[in-house]
C-alpha positions as CSV (number, residue, x, y, z in Angstrom):
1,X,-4.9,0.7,-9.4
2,X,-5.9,1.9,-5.6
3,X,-2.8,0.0,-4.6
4,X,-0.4,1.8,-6.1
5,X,-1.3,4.9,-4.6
6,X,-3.1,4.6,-1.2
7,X,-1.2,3.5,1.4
8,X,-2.4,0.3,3.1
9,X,-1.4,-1.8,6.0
10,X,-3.4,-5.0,5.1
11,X,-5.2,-6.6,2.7
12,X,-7.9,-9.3,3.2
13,X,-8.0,-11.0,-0.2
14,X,-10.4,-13.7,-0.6
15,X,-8.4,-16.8,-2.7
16,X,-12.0,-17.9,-4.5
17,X,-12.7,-14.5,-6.2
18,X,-15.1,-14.5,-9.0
19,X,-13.6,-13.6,-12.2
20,X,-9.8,-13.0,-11.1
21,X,-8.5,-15.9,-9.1
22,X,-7.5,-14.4,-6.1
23,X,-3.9,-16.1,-6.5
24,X,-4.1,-13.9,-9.4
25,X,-4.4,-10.9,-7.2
26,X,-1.8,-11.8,-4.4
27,X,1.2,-12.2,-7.5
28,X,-0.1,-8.8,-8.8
29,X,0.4,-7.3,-5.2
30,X,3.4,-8.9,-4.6
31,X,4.8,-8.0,-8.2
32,X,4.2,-4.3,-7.0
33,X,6.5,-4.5,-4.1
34,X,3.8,-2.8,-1.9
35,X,3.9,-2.7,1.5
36,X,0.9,-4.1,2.1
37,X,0.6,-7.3,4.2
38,X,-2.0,-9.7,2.6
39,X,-4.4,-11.4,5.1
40,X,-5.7,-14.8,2.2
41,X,-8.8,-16.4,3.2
42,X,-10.7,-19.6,1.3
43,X,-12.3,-22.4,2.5
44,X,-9.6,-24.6,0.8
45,X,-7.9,-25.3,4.3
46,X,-5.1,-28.7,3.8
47,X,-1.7,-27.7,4.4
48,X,-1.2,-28.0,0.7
49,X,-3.5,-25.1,0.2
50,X,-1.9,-23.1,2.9
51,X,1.7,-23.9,1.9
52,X,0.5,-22.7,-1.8
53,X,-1.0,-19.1,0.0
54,X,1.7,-18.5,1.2
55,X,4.2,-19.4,-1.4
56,X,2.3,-16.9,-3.5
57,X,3.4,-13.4,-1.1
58,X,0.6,-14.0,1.5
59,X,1.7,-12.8,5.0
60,X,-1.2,-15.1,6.6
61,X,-4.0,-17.8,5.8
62,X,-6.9,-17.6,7.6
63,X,-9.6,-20.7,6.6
64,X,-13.4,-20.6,6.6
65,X,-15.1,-20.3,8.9
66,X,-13.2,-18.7,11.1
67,X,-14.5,-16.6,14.2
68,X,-14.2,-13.2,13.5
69,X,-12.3,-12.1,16.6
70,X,-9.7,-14.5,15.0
71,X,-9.7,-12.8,11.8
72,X,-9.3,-9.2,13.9
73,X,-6.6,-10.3,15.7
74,X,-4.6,-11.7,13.0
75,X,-5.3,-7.9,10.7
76,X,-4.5,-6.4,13.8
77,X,-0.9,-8.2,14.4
78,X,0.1,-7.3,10.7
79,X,-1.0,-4.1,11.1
80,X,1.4,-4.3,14.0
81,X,4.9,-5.5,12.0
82,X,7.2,-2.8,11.2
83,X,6.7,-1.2,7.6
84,X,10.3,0.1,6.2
85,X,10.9,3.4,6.2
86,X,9.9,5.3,3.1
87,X,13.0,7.4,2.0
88,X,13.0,11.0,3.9
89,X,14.6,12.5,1.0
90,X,13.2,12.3,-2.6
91,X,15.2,13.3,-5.5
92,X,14.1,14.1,-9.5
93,X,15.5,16.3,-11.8
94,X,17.0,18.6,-10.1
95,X,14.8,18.7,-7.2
96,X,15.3,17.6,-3.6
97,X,12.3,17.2,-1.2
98,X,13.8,16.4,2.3
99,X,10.0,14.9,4.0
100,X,11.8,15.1,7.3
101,X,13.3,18.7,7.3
102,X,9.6,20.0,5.0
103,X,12.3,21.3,2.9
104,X,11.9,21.8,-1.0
105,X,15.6,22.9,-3.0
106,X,15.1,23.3,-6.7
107,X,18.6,23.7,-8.5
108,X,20.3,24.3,-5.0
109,X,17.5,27.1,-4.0
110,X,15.0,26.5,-0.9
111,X,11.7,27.0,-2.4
112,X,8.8,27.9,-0.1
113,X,5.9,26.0,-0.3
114,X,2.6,25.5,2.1
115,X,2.0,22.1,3.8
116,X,-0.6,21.6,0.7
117,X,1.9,22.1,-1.8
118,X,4.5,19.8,-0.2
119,X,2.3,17.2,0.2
120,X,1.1,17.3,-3.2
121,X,4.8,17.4,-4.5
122,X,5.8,14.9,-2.4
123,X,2.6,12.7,-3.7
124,X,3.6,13.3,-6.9
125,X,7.5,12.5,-6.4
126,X,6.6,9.4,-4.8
127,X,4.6,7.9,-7.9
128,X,7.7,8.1,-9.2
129,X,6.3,9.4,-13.2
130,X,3.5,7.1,-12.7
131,X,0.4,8.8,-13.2
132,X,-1.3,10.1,-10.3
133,X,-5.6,10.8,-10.7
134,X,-7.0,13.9,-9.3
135,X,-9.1,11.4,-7.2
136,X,-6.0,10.2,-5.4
137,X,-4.0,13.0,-5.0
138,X,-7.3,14.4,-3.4
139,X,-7.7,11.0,-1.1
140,X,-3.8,11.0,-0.2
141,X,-3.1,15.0,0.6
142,X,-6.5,16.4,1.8
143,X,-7.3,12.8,3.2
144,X,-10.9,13.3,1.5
145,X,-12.7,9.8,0.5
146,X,-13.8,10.3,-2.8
147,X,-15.9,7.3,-3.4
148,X,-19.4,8.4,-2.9
């Protein structure tokens, strides 16, 4: 549920998850169309087992053990890969939100809106009518963690 909303480069996603099979996970992220890369590790480490991790959306395969200046580096390179562009202008019913002008138009009217409430409508617009939890809108426009 995080995923839809917060915006993450990278993922680390164990493949030997208790309870969901981390396969599982990775064709749930992928199904998303996130931008998130996905960092798999496991200790299953034949080719077979990488070939398969990667089939499944994985970006990278990283086996255990590994030395954890390895693992960095690899997070750190897709980190690095360029991330399409998110749309600059959003458009639903009637209203336009152009992100890189900060301009709203309702019905062909500029509407005037603090830097709060254009992020908060532009949060909004981007869940595209999916619901969006007080939590998250509070994590993604006043960049508060709310999981204490």
């Amino acid at each position: 549920e995080r995923l839809r909303f917060g915006a993450y480069d990278v993922m680390i996603l164990d493949r030997d998850l208790p309870g969901l099979h981390g396969d599982e996970v990775c064709r749930r992220v992928v199904a998303l169309r996130l931008l998130t890369r996905i960092l798999m590790l496991t200790a299953a480490g034949t080719v077979r087992d990488r070939v398969a991790g990667l089939g499944l959306g994985a970006d990278d395969y990283l086996t255990k053990p590994f030395a954890y200046d390895e693992l960095l580096a690899r997070v750190l390179a897709l980190g690095r890969r360029a991330r399409p562009a998110l749309p600059p202008v959003l458009e639903r019913a009637g209203l336009t939100l152009d992100t890189a002008r900060r301009q709203v138009c309702r019905d062909g009217r500029f509407l005037s809106l603090s830097r709060k409430e254009f992020a908060v409508l532009e949060t909004l617009l981007r869940a595209e009518g999916a619901v969006v939890s007080g939590e998250d809108l509070i994590e993604e426009v006043w960049e508060a963690d709310t999981s204490y």
